[in-house]
C-alpha positions in Angstrom: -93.2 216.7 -144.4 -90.3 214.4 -145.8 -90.4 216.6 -148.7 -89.5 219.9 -146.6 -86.9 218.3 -145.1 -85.2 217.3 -148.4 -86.0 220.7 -149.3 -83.7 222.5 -146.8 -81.0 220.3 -147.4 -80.9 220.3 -150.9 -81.4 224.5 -150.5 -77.8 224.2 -148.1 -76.0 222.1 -151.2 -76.9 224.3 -153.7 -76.1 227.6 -151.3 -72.5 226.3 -150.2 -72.0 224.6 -153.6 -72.7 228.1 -155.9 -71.3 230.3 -152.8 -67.6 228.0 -153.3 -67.9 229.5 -156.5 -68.7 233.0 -155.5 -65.6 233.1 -153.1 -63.4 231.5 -155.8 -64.8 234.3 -159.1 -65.6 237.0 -156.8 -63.5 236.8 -153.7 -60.3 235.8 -154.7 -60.7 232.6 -152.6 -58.2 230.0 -153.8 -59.4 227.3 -156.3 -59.7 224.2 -153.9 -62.8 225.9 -152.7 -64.3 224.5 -156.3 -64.0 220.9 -154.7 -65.9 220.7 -151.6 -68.3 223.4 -153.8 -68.8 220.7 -156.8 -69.1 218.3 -153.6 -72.2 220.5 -152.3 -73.8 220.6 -155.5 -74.1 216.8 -155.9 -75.1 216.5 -152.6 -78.0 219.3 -153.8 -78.8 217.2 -157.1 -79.4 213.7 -155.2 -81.2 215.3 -152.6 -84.0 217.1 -155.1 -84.3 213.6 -156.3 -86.0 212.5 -152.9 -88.9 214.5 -153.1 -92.2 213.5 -153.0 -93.5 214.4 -156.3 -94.6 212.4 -159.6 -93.0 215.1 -162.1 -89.3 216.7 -161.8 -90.7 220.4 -163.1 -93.1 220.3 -159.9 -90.7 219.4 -157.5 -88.6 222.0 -158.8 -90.8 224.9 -158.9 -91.8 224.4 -155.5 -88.3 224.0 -154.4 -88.0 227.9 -155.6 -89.6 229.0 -152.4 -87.2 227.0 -150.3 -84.1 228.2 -151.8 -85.4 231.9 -151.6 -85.9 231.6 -147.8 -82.3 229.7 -147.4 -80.5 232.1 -149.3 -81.8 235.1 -147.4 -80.7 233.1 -144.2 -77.8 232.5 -145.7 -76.9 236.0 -146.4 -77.9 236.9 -142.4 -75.6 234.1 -140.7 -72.6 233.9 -143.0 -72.3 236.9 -145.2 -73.2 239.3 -142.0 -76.3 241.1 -143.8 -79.4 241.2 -141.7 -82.7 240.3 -144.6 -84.4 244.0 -144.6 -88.4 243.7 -144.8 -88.6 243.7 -148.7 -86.7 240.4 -148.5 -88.6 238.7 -146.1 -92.1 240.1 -147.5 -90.7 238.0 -150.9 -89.7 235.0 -148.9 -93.0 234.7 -147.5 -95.0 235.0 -150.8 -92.6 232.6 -152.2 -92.9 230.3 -149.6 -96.4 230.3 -149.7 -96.0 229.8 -153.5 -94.3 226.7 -152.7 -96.9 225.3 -150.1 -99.6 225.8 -152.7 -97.2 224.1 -155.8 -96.3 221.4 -153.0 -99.7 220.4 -151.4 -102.2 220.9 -153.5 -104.1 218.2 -155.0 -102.9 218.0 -158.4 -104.3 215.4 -160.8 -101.7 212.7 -162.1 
């Protein structure tokens, strides 16, 4: 459950990290939103590093689901655009993507 926890966090780096860059290329935000947004993204790095799996590609893949669900939460509380049903139909499958990726038991 460790793992989850990492998950989420690392999701909000990435998120906050890429969406610095968004506002900076896309919404003419000025360019010191690039530092706390390179900030984020280390903060994202280290924290994929602290999950519980033996192999990096693993961990990775199951983080996919994660950052799907995040994003589309993202987009609800601080872009303003309510997920429609299509989004959270995908979020689900790719969350329950993740759980299998993430607790199933693979041989070492």
């Amino acid at each position: 459950m460790k793992s989850i926890l990492f998950y989420c966090l690392a999701a909000l780096g990435e998120i906050a990290g890429c969406y610095a860059f968004w506002g900076w290329l896309r919404l003419g935000k000025p360019a010191w939103w690039l530092l706390p947004g390179i900030a984020s993204l280390i903060v994202f790095a280290v924290l994929l590093t602290r999950i519980d799996s033996d192999a990096a590609g693993r961990a990775y893949a199951a983080y996919g689901g994660i950052y799907i669900a995040a994003s589309l939460l993202w987009l609800w509380r601080v872009e303003g655009v309510r997920p429609d049903a299509w989004d959270l139909a995908g979020a689900a499958l790719c969350l329950a993507g993740m759980a299998v990726i993430l607790f199933a038991p693979h041989r070492a």
